[in-house]
N, C-alpha and C positions, 0 to 999 in steps of 0.2 A: 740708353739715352737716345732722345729723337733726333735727327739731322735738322739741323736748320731748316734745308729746303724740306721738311715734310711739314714743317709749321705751317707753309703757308697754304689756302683754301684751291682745291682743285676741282674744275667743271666737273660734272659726273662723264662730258663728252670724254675728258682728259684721262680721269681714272679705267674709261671701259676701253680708250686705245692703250693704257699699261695691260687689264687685262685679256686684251687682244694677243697681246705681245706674248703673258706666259701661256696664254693657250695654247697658243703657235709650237711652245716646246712639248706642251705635254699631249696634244695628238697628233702630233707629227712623230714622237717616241716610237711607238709599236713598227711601222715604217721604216724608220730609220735605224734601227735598232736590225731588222730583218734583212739591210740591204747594206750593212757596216762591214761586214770580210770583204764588198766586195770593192769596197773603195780604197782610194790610192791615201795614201798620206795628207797629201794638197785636200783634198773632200775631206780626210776627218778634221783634219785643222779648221775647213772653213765652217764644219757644224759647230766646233769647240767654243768659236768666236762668237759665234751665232747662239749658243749655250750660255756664254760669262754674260753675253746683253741679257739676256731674257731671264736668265739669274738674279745678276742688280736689280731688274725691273721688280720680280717676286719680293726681293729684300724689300724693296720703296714700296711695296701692295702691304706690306704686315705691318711697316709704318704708319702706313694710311689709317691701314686698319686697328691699330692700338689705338691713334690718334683719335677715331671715332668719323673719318673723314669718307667712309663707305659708304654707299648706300643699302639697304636690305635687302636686294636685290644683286647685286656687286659682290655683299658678302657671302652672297649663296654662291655666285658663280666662283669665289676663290677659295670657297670650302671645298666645294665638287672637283676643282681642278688641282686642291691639294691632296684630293683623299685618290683624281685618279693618279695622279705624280707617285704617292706614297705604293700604291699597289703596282706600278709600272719600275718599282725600284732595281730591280731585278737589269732589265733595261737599262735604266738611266745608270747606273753604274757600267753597264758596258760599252753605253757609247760615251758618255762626261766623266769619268769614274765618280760616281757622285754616290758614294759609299752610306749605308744606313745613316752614319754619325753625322753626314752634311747633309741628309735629309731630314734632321732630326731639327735644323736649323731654323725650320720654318716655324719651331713651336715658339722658339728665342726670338724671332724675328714679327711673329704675331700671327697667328691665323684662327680663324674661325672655328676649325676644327677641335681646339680648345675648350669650345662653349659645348662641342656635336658629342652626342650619343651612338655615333654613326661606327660600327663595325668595319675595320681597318685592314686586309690579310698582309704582314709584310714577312718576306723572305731575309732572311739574316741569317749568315755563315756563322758557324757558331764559335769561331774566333771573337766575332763583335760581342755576344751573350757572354762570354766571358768578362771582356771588359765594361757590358753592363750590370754585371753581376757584382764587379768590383767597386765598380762609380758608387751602386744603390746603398752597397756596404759601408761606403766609406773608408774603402782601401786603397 
């Protein structure tokens, strides 16, 4: 179901500082991800915070983008930025715990890569392959 606020028409200015925003998480990952043992509690918290924003923003980007409110240009940059999210999973679950199943969110929430032929490598503990073994069955 769409949010209200994605009904309404956004600059393309407006839509490319949202994508500004998730980019922010997804190259800054590798980084942040290499320099995480060494920080204190107070630093992971403030990346966390700084993860749930830039989170909501990806959720309001699949809105957009179901909504048709992307431009084709927009929609490339949040396919690229989902496929590099998707292959940094490894990562982004050790510093957001942002486990396969809430990466998987992004298909529910809308993206491009839905439409993309584009070759995906994702890492999955094989606890999860179970439980998507189960889903697919319908058990």
């Amino acid at each position: 179901m769409m949010s209200e606020v994605s009904v309404r028409q956004y600059s393309p200015e407006q839509v490319d500082s949202f994508l500004l925003t998730y980019e922010g998480l997804v190259s800054e990952l590798p980084e942040l991800a290499a320099a995480w043992d060494e920080m204190d509690t107070m630093e992971r918290d403030h990346h966390r915070v700084i993860f749930g924003q830039a989170w909501g923003t990806r959720r309001f980007l699949g809105e957009l983008f179901r909504a048709g409110q992307l431009t084709r240009s927009q929609e490339s940059r949040l396919e690229e930025l989902d496929w590099q999210l998707l292959e940094q999973g490894q990562l982004a679950q050790r510093c957001y715990g942002l486990n396969s199943r809430r990466l998987m969110k992004l298909f529910l929430w809308g993206t491009p890569l839905s439409l993309s032929r584009k070759t995906v490598r994702l890492e999955i503990e094989t606890a999860t392959l179970n439980e998507m073994a189960l889903a697919w069955a319908g058990g």
